[in-house]
C-alpha positions in Angstrom: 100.3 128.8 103.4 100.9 132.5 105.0 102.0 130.6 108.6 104.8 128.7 106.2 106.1 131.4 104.3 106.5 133.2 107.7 108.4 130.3 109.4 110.3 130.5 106.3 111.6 133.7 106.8 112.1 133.2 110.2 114.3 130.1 110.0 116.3 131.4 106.8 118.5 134.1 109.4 119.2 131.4 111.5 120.8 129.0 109.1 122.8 131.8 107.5 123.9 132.3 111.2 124.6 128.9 112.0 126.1 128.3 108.3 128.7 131.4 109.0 129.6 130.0 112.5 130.5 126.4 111.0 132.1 128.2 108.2 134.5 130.3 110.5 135.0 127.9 112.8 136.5 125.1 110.3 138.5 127.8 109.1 140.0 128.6 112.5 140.5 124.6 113.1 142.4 124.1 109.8 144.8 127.2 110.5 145.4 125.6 114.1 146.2 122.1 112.4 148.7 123.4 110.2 150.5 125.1 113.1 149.8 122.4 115.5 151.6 120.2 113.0 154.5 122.3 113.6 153.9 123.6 117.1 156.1 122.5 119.9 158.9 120.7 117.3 162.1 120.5 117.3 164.0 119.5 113.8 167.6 118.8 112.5 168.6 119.7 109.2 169.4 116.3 107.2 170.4 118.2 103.8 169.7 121.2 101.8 169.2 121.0 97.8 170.5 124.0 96.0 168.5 125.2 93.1 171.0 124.3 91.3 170.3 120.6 91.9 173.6 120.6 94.4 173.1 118.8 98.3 174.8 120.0 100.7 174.7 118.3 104.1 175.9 119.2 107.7 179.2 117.4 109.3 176.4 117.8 112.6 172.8 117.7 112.0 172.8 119.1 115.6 174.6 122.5 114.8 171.7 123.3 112.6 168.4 123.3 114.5 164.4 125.2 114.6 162.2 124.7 117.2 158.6 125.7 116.5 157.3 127.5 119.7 153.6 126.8 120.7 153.9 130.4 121.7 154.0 131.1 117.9 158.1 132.1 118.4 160.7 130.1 116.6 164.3 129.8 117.4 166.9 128.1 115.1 170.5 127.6 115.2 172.6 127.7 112.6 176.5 126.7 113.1 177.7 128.6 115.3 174.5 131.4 115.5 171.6 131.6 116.9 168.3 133.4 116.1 165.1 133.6 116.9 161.4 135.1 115.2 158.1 134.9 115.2 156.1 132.3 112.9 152.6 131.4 111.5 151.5 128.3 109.6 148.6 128.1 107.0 146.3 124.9 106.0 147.9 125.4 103.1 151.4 124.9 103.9 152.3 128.3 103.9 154.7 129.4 106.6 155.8 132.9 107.3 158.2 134.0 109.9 158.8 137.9 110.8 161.9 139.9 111.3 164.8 138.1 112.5 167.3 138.6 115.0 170.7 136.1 114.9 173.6 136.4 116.1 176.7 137.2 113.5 179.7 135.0 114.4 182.1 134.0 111.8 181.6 130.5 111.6 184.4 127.8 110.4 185.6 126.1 107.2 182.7 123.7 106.3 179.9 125.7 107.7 176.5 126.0 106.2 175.9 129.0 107.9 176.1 131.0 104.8 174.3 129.2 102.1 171.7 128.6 104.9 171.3 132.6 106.2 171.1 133.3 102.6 168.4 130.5 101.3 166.4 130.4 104.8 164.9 133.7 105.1 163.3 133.6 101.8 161.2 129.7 103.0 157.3 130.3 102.8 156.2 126.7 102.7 156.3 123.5 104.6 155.4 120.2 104.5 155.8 116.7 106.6 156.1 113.9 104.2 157.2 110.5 106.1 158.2 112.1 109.2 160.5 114.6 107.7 160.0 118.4 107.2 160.1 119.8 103.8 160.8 123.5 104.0 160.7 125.0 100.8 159.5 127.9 98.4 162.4 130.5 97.8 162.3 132.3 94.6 165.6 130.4 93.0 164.6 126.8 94.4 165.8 124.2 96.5 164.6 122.7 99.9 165.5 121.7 103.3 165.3 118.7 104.9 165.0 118.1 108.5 164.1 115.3 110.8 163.1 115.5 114.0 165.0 116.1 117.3 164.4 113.5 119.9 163.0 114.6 123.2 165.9 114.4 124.9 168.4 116.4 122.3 167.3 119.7 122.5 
């Protein structure tokens, strides 16, 4: 009975080991599924919906672009302007992106630069829903919808 309890106490440690490793490490593997979902993409904006329930879509899906770095750097074009950021992704479809730098060209009549600028920076959450990217969560509302680039239109 004494030689059990002793094993006991000597295999408890090593399950709790084992148990925080699996732990840790399926935490780790969701985190790099949600940014391998987005990493190394490249995406066209098909519409934006306004919180006020208003769509607005581009005369070229091409002049409004992100590309999702494996590198964890994001670039995007917008009109005329470019920018670029850094970017993480959670398993649960949060997305944050860090300061911003853009250029700050005045762009033409019929640009969605401005709406977009203004909506963009404030996206925290994504999600791919029949092959299309959702970006979404700003305080007022609305989403983006993109589709992706093919490999040759970057």
């Amino acid at each position: 009975m004494k030689t059990n309890a002793i094993r006991m106490l000597m295999v408890l440690p090593s399950v709790a080991v084992v148990s925080v490793c699996l732990t840790s490490f399926v935490a780790e593997a969701q985190k790099s599924s949600a940014s391998g979902a987005l990493s190394g993409t490249s995406w066209q904006l098909v519409k934006f919906q306004g919180p006020d329930e208003r769509t607005f879509a581009p005369d070229d899906k091409s002049k409004y672009t992100i590309t999702f770095g494996a590198n964890g750097r994001v670039t995007i074009r917008v009109d005329c302007n470019r920018g670029s950021s850094t970017w993480k992704a959670t398993a649960k479809g949060e997305l944050q992106f860090g300061s911003w730098s853009r250029t700050t060209a005045k762009c033409g009549a019929g640009s969605l630069h401005d709406q977009i600028v203004t909506e963009g920076a404030a996206v925290t959450s994504f999600v791919i829903k029949d092959g299309h990217l959702f970006l979404s969560g700003m305080a007022a509302g609305g989403y983006y919808e993109l589709e992706p680039i093919a490999s040759g239109k970057r």
